[in-house]
C-alpha positions in Angstrom: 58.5 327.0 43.4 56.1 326.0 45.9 55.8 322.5 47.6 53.8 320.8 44.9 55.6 322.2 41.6 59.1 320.7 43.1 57.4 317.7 43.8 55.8 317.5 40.1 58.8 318.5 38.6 61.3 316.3 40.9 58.8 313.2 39.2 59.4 314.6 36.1 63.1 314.3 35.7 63.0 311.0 37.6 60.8 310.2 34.1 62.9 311.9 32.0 65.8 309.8 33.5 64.0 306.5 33.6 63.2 307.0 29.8 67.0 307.3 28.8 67.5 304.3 30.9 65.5 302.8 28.8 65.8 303.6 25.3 69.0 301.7 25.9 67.0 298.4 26.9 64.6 298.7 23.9 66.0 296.9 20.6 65.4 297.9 17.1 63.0 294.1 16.9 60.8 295.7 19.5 60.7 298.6 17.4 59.1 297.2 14.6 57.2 294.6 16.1 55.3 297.8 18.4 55.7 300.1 15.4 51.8 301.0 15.5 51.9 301.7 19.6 55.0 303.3 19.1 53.6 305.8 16.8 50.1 306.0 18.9 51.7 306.8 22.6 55.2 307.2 22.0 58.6 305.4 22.5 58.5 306.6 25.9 55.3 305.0 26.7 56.2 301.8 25.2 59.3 301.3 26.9 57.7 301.8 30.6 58.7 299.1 32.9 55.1 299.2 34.1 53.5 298.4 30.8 56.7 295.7 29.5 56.7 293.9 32.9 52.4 294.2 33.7 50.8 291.1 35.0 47.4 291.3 34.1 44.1 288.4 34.9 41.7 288.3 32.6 38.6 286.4 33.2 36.5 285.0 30.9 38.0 284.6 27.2 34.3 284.7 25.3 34.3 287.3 22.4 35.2 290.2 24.2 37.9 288.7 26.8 39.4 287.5 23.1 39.6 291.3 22.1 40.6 292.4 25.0 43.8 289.5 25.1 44.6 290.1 21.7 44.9 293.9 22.3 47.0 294.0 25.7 49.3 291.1 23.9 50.1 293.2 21.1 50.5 296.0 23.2 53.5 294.0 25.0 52.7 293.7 28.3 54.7 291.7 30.4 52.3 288.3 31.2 48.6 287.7 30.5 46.7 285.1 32.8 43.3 283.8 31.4 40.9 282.4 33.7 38.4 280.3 32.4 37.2 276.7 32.3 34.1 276.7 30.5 33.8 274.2 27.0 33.9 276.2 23.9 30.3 276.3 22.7 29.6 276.9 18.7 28.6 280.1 19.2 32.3 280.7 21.2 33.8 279.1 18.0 31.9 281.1 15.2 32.9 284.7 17.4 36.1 284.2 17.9 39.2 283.3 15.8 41.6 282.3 18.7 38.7 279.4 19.8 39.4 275.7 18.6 37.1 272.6 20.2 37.9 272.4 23.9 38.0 274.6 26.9 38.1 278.2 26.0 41.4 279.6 27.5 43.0 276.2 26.8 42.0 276.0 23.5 42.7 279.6 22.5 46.1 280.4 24.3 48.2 278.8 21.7 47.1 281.3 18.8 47.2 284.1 21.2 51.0 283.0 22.4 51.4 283.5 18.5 50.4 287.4 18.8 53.2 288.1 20.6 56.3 285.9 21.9 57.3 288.1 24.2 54.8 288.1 26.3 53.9 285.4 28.7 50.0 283.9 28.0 48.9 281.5 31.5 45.9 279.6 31.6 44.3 279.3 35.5 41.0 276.8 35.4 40.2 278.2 38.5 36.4 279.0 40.1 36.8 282.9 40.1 34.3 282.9 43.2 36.4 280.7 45.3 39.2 282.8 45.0 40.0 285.3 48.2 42.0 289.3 47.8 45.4 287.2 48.2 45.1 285.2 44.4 44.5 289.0 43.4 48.2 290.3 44.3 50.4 289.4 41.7 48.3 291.1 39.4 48.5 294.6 38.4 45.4 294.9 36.5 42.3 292.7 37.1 39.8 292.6 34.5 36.4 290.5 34.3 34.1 290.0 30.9 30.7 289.0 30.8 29.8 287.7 34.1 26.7 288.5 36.3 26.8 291.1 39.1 27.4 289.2 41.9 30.4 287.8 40.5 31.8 290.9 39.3 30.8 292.5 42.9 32.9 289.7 44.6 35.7 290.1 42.5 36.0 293.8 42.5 35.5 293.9 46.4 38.3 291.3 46.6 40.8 293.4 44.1 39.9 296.7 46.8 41.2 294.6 49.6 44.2 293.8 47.5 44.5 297.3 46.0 44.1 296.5 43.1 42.5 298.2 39.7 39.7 296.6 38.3 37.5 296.5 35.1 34.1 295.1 34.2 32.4 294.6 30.7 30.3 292.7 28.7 28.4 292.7 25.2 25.0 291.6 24.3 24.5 292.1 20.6 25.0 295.4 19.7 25.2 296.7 23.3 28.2 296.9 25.4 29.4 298.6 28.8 33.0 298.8 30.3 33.1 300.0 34.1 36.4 300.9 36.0 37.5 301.1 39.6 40.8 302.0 39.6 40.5 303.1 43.4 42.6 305.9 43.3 44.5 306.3 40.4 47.6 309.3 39.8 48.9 310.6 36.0 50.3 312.6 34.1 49.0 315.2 31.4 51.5 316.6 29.5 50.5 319.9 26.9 51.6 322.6 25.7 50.9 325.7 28.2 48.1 328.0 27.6 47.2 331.5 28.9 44.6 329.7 31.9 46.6 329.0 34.8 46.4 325.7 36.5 46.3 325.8 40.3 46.6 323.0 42.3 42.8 322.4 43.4 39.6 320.0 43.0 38.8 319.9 39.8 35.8 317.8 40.0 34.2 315.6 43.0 36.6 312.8 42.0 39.4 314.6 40.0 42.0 316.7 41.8 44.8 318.5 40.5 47.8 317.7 43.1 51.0 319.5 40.7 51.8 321.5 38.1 55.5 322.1 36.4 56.5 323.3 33.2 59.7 323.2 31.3 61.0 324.1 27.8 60.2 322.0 24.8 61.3 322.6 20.9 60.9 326.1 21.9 57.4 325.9 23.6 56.2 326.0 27.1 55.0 322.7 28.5 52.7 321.9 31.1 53.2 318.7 33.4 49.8 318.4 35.4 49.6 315.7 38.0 46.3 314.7 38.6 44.4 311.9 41.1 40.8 310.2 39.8 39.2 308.7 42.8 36.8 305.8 42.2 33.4 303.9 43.6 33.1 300.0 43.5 30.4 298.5 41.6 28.2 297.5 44.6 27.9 301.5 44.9 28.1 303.1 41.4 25.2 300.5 40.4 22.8 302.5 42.7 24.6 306.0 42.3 22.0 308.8 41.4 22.9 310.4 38.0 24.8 313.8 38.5 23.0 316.9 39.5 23.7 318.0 36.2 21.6 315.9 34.3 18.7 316.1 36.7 18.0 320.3 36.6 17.0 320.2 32.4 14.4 317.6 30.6 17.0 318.1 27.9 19.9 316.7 29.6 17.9 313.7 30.9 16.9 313.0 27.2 21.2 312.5 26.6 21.1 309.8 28.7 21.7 306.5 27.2 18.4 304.0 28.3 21.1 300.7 28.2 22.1 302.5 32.0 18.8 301.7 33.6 18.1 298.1 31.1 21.7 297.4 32.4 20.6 297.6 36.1 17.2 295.7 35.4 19.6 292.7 34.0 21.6 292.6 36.9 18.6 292.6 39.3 16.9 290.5 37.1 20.3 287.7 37.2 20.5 288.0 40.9 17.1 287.0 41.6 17.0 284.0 38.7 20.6 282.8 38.3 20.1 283.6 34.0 19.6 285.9 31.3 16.0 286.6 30.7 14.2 284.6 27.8 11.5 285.4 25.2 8.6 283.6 27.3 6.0 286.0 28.7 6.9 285.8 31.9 10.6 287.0 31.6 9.3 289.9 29.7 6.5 291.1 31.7 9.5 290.7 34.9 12.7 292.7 33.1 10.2 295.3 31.9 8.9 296.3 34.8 12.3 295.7 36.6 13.8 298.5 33.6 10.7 300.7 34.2 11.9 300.8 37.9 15.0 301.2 37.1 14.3 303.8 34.6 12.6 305.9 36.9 15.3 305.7 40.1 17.3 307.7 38.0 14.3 310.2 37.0 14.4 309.7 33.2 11.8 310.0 30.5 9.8 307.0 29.8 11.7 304.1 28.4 11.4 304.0 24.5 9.6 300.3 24.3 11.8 299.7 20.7 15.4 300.3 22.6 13.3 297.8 25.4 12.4 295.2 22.6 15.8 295.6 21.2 17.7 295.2 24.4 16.5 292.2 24.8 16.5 290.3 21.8 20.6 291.1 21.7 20.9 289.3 25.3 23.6 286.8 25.6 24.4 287.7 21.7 28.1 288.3 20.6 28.5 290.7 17.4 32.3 290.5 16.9 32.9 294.6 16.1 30.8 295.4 18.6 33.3 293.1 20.9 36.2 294.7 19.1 35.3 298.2 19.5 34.3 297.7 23.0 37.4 295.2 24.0 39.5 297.9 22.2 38.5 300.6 24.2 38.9 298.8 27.5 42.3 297.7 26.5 44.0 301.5 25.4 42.2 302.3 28.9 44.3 299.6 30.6 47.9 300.7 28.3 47.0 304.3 29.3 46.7 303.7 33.3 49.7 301.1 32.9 51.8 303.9 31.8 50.5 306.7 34.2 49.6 308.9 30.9 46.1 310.8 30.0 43.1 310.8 31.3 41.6 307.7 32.7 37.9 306.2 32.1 35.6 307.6 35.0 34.0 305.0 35.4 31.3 304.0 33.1 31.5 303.9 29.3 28.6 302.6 27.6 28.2 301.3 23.5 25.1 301.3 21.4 26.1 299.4 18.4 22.6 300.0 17.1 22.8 303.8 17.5 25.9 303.8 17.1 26.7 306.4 20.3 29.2 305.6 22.8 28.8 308.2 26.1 30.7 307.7 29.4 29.1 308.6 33.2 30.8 309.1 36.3 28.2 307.1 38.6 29.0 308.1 42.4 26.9 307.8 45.7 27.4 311.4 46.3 27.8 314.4 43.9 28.5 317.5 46.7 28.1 320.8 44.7 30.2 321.7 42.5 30.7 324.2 39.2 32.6 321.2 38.0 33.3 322.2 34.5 36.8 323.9 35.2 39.2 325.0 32.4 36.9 324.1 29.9 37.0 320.9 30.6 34.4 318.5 31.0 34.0 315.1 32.7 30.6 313.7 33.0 29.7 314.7 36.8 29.4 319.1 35.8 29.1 318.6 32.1 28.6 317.0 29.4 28.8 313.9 29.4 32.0 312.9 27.2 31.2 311.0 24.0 33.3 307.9 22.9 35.2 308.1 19.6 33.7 305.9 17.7 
């Protein structure tokens, strides 16, 4: 066995220890009470220190932070601190059932205490902004809703310092995005061996395969493959080309998603005026031309003038499944990379409620050759890009 198999399977039974250790902790009321988890991930995932004892700060609890609290609460992590100060509005009140009259987090922590006793619901009326990389080290997961780039650029910059992971997202109308920069981030993909052998190798520009072990299972072979995602922060994935992939076909171009380049033109468009465009002339004639610009950066057909139209009449709009489908999808991200288990979310993940198509990009400053499609497997940077179950 060479260097990297011992070390693989040395981490395995350290697991396979770690999980009697704590079947012994887990009682028969946490059973029940994570009976759908349980049955999703596994006893073995549910009874991880990391995910029973995770810190994580949310910020902002609009409708999507209020998916995304509920979820990770009923997951059982550990403690969930909610940062955010702001009044609820009557549109916070009629998207939301967590929301009474009142500050948002204040107001809403008591019903989502309810959700779950066991875990520990903190409010923080902080300014987000003012806050350096130290407020950013208890956490283990840091995760910002519906903010404009600048504020999500700050945080995630200050949660890199800290080494910390970080996730963006936001909804307007039937439109949603989740972005993730988990820095570098190590797992585990446990499956049942197949003829292909799996070397120890680059898998992708930001996927590497760093073990492999196998052991005996019910009387079939199984694979333990350690693997290591490396990420981009948002200041660089929001100008990253597309990858080569998409550029060499017209066909491939037409896959891509146009909320990717009307997402950029927002955040241009915030940075420049402080707000969300608005129906007035002015705004339009602006954001269009800003998405135009956009749309051509990343050498795409023209922009269909209806996804345009739509795009902006759902801005600043909150559709409740479209928050639950997008918050729910951040959140098993979250309970996935707490527990060290399946394939992470690299690094965007974009919803069109309207269309009803979910597709996920890996946006990175540079995209070195590569055959990237190895073992059939396919990630977004030398295939296809993978589509979200919706």
């Amino acid at each position: 066995m060479n260097g990297h198999g011992a070390l693989a399977a040395e981490d395995a039974a350290g697991e396979t220890v770690a999980a009697v250790a704590l079947a012994q902790t887990i009682s028969a009321d946490e059973i029940a009470l994570y009976d759908r988890q349980i049955r999703l991930w596994g006893v073995q995932a549910q009874e991880s220190t990391r995910i029973r004892s995770a810190n994580i700060l949310l910020v902002s609890l609009r409708a999507l932070g209020a998916e995304i609290a509920k979820n990770l609460i009923l997951n059982g992590i550990g403690s969930l601190t909610i940062v955010d100060s702001e009044p609820a509005t009557e549109d916070d009140l009629g998207a939301q059932y967590f929301l009474r009259e009142g500050d948002r987090a204040v107001a809403a922590s008591p019903r989502l205490q309810e959700l779950n006793p066991r875990v520990t619901v903190r409010v923080d009326p902080t300014d987000i902004r003012t806050r350096d990389q130290n407020f950013y080290h208890p956490y283990d997961i840091v995760i910002a809703c519906d903010h404009d780039f600048d504020t999500l650029s700050i945080i995630n910059a200050a949660c890199r310092i800290a080494q910390r992971p970080f996730y963006a997202a936001a909804i307007h109308g039937f439109y949603g995005f989740i972005f993730a920069d988990l820095i570098s981030h190590d797992y585990i993909i446990t499956r049942e061996r197949s003829n292909v052998v799996t070397t120890v190798r680059p898998e992708t520009p930001t996927r590497s395969v760093l073990a492999v072990s196998t052991k005996k299972e019910n009387g079939k072979n199984i694979e333990m493959v350690t693997k290591r995602e490396i990420y981009s922060p948002l200041l660089l994935a929001n100008t990253s080309p597309l990858p080569p992939e998409y550029l060499k076909t017209a066909r491939k171009r037409r896959t891509v998603t146009p909320l990717l380049p009307c997402l950029r033109a927002l955040w241009d468009f915030q940075r420049t005026y402080s707000r969300l465009p608005t129906h007035v002339h002015a705004d339009i004639a602006t954001f269009t031309t800003l998405a135009t610009h956009k749309n051509a950066e990343l050498q795409l057909e023209k922009l269909p003038s209806e996804f345009l139209r739509s795009f902006l009449q759902n801005l600043g709009s909150e559709i409740v499944p479209v928050a639950a489908f997008v918050g729910g999808r951040l959140a098993e991200d979250v309970i996935n990379v707490l527990g060290k288990r399946e394939q992470p979310l690299q690094n965007f993940a974009f919803f069109d409620g309207d269309g009803f198509v979910g597709q996920i990009y890996a946006l990175h400053p540079i995209f070195p050759e590569t055959d990237g499609n190895v073992n059939g497997e396919s990630d977004g940077i030398g295939g296809t890009a993978p589509v979200m179950v919706l």
